[in-house]
C-alpha positions in Angstrom: 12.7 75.0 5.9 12.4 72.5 3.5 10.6 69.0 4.4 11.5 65.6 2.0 9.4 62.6 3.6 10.1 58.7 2.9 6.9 57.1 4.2 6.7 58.3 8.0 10.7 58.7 7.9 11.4 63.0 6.8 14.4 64.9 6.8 13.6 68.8 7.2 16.7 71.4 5.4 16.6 74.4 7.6 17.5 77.3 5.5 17.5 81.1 4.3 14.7 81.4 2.0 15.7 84.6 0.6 19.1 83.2 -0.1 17.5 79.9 -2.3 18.2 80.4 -6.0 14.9 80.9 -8.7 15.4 79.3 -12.1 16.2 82.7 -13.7 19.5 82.8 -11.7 20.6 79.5 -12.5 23.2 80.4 -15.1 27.3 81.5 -15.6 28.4 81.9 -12.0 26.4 80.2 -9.2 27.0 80.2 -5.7 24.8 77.7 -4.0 24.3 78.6 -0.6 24.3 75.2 1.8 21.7 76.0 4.4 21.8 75.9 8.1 21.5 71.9 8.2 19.8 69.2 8.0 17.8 67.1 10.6 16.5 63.5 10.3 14.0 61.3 11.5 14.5 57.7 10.6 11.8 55.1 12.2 12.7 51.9 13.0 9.7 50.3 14.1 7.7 52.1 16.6 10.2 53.9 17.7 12.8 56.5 15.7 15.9 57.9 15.8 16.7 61.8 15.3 20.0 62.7 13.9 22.1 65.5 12.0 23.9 68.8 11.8 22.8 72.0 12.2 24.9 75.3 12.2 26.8 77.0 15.3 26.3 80.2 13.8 22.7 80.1 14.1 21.9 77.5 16.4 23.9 79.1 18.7 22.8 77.1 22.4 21.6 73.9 23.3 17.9 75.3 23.5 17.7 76.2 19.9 18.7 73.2 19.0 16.5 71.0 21.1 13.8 73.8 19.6 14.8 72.6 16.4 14.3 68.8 17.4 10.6 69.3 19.2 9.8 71.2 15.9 10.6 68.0 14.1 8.9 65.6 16.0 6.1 67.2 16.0 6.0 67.4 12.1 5.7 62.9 12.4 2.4 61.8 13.6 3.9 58.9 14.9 6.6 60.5 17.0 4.3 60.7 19.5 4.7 58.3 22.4 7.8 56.8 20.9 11.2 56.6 21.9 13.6 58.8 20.0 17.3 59.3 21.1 18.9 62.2 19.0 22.7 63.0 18.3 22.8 66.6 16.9 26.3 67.8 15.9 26.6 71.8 16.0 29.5 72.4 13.1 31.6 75.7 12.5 32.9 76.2 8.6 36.2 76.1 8.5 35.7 75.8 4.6 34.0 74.8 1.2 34.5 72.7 -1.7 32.5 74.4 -4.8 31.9 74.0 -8.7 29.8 77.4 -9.5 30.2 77.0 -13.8 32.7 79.2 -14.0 36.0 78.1 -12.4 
């Protein structure tokens, strides 16, 4: 997982490490592997809001993903105590839109 913060506000990119590019491989053909999804956690005053996307094929039932949202809040200090409704939208591939350098 990957975690970019904005003040308290953070999204965390849940991903295949192993699958990530280095800066050797950069170069001719490049397929850049998307992740699993994303999750955000945008504050608006005390209290926050958790949205995003996160993959069926791997976030298969309702308790991984509400795993997946506990493991967020609990990266935000100030999560605690607040009030935090969450829309997470499971998504299946269907397909891809990609510029690799080569075609």
């Amino acid at each position: 997982m990957a975690i970019f913060r904005d003040g308290a506000d953070l999204v965390v990119r849940f991903y295949d490490q192993a699958k990530e590019h280095t800066p050797a491989q950069l170069h001719d053909l490049v397929i850049a592997n998307p992740g699993y999804g994303y999750l955000c956690l945008k504050f608006i005053g005390p209290d926050a809001l958790l949205t995003g996307f996160l993959d069926e094929a791997v976030f298969a039932t309702d308790a991984l993903v509400l795993e997946a949202i506990d493991w967020v809040e609990r990266l935000a200090p100030g999560a605690a105590g607040a009030y935090i409704p969450h829309h997470v939208r499971r998504f299946t591939s269907t397909s891809f839109v990609e510029y690799n350098g080569e075609y």
